[in-house]
PyMOL commands that place a pseudoatom at each C-alpha (Angstrom):
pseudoatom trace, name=CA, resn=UNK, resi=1, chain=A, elem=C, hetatm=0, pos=[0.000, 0.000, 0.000]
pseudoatom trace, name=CA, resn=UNK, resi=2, chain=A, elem=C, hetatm=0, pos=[1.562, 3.542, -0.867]
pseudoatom trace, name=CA, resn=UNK, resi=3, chain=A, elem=C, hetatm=0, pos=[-0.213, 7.329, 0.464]
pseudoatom trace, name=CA, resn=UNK, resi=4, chain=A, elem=C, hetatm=0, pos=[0.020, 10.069, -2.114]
pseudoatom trace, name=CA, resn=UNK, resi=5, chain=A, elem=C, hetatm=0, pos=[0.085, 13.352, -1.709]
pseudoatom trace, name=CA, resn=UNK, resi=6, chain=A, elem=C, hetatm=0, pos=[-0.188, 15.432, -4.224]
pseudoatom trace, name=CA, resn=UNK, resi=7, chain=A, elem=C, hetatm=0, pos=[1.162, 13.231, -6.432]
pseudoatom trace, name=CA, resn=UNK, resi=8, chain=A, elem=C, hetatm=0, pos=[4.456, 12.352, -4.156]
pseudoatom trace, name=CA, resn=UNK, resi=9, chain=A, elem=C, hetatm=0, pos=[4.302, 8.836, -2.335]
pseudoatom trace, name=CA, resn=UNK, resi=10, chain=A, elem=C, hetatm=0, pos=[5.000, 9.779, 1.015]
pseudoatom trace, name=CA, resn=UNK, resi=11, chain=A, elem=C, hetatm=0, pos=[4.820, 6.586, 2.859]
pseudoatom trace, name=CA, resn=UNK, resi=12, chain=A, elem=C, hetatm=0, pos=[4.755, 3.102, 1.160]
pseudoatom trace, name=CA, resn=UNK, resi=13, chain=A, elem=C, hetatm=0, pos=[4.486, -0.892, 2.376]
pseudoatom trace, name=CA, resn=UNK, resi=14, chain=A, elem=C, hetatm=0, pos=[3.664, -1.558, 5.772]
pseudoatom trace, name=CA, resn=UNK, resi=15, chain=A, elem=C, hetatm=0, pos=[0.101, -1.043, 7.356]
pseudoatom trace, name=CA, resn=UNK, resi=16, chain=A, elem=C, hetatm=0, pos=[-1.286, 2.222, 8.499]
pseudoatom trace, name=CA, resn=UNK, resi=17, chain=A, elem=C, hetatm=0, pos=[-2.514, 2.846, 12.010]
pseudoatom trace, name=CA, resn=UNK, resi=18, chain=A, elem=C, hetatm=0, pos=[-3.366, 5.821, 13.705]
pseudoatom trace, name=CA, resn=UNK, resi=19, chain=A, elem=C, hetatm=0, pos=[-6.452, 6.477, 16.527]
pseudoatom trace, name=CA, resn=UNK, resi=20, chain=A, elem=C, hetatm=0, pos=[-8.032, 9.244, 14.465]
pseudoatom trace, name=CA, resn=UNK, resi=21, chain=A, elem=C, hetatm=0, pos=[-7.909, 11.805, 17.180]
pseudoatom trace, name=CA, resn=UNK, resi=22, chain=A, elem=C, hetatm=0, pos=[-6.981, 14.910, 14.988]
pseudoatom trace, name=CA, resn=UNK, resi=23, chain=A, elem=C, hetatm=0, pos=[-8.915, 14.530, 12.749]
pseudoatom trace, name=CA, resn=UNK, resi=24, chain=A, elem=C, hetatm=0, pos=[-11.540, 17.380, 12.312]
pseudoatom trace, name=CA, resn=UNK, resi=25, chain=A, elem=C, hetatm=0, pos=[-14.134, 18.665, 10.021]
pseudoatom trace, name=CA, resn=UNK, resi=26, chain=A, elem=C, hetatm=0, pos=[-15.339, 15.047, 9.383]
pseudoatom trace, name=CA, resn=UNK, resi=27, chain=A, elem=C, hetatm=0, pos=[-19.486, 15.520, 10.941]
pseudoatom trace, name=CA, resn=UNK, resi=28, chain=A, elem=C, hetatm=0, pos=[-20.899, 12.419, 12.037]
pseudoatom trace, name=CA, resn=UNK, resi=29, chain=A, elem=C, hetatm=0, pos=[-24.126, 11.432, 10.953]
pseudoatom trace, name=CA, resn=UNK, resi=30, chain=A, elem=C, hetatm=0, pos=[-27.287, 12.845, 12.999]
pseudoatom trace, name=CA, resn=UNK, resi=31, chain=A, elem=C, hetatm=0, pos=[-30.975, 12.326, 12.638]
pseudoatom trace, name=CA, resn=UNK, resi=32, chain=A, elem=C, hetatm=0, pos=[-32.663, 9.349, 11.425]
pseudoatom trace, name=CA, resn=UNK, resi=33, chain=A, elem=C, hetatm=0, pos=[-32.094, 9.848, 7.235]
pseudoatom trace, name=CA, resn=UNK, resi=34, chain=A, elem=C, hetatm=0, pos=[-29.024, 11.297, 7.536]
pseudoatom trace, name=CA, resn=UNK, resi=35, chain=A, elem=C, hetatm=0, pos=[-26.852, 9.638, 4.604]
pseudoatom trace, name=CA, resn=UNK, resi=36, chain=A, elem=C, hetatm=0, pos=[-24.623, 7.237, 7.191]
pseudoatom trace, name=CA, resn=UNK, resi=37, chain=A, elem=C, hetatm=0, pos=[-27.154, 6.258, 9.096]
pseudoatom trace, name=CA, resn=UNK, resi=38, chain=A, elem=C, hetatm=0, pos=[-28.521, 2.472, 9.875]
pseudoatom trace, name=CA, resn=UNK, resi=39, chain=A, elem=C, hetatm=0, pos=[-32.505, 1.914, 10.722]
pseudoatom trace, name=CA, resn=UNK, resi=40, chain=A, elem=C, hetatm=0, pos=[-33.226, -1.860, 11.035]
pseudoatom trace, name=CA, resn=UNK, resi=41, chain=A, elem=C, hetatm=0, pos=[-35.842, -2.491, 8.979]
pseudoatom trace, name=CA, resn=UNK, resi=42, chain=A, elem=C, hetatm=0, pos=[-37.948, -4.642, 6.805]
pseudoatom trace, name=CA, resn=UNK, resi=43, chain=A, elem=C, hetatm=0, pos=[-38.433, -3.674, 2.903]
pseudoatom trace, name=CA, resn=UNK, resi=44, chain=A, elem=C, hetatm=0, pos=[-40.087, -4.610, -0.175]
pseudoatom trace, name=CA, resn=UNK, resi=45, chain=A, elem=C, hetatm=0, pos=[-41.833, -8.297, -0.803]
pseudoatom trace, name=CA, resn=UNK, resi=46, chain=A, elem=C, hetatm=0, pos=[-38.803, -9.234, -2.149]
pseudoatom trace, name=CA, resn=UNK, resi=47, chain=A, elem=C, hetatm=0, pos=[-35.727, -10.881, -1.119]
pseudoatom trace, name=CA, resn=UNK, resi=48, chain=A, elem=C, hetatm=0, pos=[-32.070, -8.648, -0.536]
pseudoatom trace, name=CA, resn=UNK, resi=49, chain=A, elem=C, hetatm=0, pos=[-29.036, -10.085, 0.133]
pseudoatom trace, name=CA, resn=UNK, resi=50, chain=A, elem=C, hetatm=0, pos=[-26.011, -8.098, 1.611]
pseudoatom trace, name=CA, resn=UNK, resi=51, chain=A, elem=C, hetatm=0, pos=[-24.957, -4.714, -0.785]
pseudoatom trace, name=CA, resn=UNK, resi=52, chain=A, elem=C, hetatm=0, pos=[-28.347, -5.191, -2.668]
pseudoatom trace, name=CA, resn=UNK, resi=53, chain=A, elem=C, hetatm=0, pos=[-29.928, -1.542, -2.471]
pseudoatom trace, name=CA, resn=UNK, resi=54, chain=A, elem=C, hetatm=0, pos=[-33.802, -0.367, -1.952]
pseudoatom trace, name=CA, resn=UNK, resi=55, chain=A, elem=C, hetatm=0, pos=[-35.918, 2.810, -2.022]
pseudoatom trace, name=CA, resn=UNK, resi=56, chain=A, elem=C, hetatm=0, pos=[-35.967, 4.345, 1.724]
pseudoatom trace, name=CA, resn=UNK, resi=57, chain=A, elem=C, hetatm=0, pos=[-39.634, 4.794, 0.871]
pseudoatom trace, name=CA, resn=UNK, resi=58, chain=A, elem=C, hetatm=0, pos=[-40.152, 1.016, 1.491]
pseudoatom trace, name=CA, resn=UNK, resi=59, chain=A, elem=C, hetatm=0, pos=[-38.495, 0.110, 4.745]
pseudoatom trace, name=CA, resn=UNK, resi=60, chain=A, elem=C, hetatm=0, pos=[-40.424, 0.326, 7.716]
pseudoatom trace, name=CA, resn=UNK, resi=61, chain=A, elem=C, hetatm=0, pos=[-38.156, 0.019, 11.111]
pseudoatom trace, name=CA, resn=UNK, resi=62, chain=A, elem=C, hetatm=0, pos=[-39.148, -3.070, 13.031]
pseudoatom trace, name=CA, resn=UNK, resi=63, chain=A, elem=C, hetatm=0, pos=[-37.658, -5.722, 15.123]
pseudoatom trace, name=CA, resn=UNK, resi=64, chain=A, elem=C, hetatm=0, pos=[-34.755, -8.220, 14.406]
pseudoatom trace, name=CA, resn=UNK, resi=65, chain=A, elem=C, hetatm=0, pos=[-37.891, -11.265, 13.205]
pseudoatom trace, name=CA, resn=UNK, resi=66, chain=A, elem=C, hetatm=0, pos=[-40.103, -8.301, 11.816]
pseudoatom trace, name=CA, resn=UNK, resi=67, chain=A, elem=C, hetatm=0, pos=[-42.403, -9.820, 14.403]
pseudoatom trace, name=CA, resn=UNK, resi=68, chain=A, elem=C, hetatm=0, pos=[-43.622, -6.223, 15.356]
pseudoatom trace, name=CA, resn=UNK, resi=69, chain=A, elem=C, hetatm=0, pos=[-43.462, -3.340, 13.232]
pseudoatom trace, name=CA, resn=UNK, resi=70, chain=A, elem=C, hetatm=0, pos=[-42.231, 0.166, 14.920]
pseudoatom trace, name=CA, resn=UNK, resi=71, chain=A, elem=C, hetatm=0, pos=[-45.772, 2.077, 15.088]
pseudoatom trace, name=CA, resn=UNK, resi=72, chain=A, elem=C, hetatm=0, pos=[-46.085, 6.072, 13.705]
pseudoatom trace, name=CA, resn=UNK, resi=73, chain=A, elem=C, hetatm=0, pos=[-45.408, 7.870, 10.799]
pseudoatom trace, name=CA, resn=UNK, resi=74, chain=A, elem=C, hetatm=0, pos=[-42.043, 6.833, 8.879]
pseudoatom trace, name=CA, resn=UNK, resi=75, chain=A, elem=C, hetatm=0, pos=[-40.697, 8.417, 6.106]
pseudoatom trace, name=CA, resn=UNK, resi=76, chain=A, elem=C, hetatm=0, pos=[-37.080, 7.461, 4.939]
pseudoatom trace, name=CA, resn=UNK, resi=77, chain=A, elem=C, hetatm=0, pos=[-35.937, 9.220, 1.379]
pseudoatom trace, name=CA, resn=UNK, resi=78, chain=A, elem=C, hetatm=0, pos=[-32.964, 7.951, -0.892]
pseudoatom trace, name=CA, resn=UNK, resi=79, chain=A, elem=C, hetatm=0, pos=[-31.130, 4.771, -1.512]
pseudoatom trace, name=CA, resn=UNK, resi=80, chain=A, elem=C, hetatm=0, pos=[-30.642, 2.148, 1.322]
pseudoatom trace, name=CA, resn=UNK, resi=81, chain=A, elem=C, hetatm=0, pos=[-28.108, -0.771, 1.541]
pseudoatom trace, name=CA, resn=UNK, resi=82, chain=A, elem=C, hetatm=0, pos=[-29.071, -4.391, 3.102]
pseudoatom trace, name=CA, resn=UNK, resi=83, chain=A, elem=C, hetatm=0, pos=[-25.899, -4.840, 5.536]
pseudoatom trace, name=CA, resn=UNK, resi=84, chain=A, elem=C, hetatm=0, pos=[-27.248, -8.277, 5.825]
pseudoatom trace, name=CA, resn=UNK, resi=85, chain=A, elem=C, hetatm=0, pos=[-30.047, -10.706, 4.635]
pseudoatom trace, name=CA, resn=UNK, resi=86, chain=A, elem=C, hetatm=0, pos=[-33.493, -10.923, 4.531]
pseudoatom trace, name=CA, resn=UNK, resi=87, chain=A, elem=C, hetatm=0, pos=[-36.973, -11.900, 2.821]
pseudoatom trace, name=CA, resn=UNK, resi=88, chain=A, elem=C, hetatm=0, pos=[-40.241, -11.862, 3.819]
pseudoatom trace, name=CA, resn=UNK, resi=89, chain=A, elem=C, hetatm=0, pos=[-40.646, -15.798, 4.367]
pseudoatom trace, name=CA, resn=UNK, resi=90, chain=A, elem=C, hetatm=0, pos=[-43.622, -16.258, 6.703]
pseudoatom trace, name=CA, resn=UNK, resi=91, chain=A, elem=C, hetatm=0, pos=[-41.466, -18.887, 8.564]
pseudoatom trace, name=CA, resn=UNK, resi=92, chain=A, elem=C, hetatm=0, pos=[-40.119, -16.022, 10.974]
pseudoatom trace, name=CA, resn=UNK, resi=93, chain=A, elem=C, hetatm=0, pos=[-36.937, -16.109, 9.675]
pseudoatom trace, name=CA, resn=UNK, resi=94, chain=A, elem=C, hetatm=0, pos=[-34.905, -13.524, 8.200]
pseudoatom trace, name=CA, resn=UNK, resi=95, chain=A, elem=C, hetatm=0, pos=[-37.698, -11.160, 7.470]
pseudoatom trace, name=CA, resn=UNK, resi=96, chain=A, elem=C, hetatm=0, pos=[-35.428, -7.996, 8.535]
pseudoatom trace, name=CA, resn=UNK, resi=97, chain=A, elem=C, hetatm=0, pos=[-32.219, -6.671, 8.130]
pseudoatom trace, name=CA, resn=UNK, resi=98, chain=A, elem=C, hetatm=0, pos=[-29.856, -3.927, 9.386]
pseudoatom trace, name=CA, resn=UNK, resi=99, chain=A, elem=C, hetatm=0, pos=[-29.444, -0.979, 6.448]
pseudoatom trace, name=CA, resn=UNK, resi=100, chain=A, elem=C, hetatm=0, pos=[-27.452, 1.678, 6.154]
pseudoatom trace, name=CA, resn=UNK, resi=101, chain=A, elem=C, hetatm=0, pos=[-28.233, 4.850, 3.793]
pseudoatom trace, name=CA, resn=UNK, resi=102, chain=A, elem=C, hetatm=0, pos=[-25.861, 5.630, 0.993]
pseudoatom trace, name=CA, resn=UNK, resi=103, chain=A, elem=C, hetatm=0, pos=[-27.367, 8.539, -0.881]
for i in range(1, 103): cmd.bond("trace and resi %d" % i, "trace and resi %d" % (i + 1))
show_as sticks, trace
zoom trace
């Protein structure tokens, strides 16, 4: 592994490791549909498998068997990943997944 800068390799081989204690201007993620931010959820009819993507306008938050759905208005907007798997098999089984919004 090499790090450029500005076109120079400044460091290269090894590993790189470092706490991440200076670093600043980086915001973390705040509010519920914040891109960054992970809702678990049930989607679509369909089946996802992890990195498969979905419309925020179709997951619902709910628990880890989708055995109870969160109650109250929910609203998420862009383009979700499944971190996981799921489908909506009535068997109780995999029927939500943890998902993380990209954009």
């Amino acid at each position: 592994m090499a790090i450029i800068s500005n076109g120079t390799t400044v460091a290269s081989g090894g590993s790189v490791r470092g706490s991440g204690s200076n670093l600043t201007g980086i915001s973390s993620p705040t509010g519920n549909n914040a891109i960054g931010t992970y809702v678990l959820g049930k989607g679509d009819t369909g089946t996802r498998n992890y990195g498969q993507t979905e419309g925020g306008n179709t997951i619902t938050p709910t628990t880890n068997d989708a055995s109870y759905t969160v109650q109250g208005s929910w609203s998420y907007t862009g383009t979700w990943k499944c971190m996981g798997y799921k489908t909506n098999a009535n068997n109780g089984k995999a029927r939500s997944s943890l998902w993380v919004r990209i954009s």
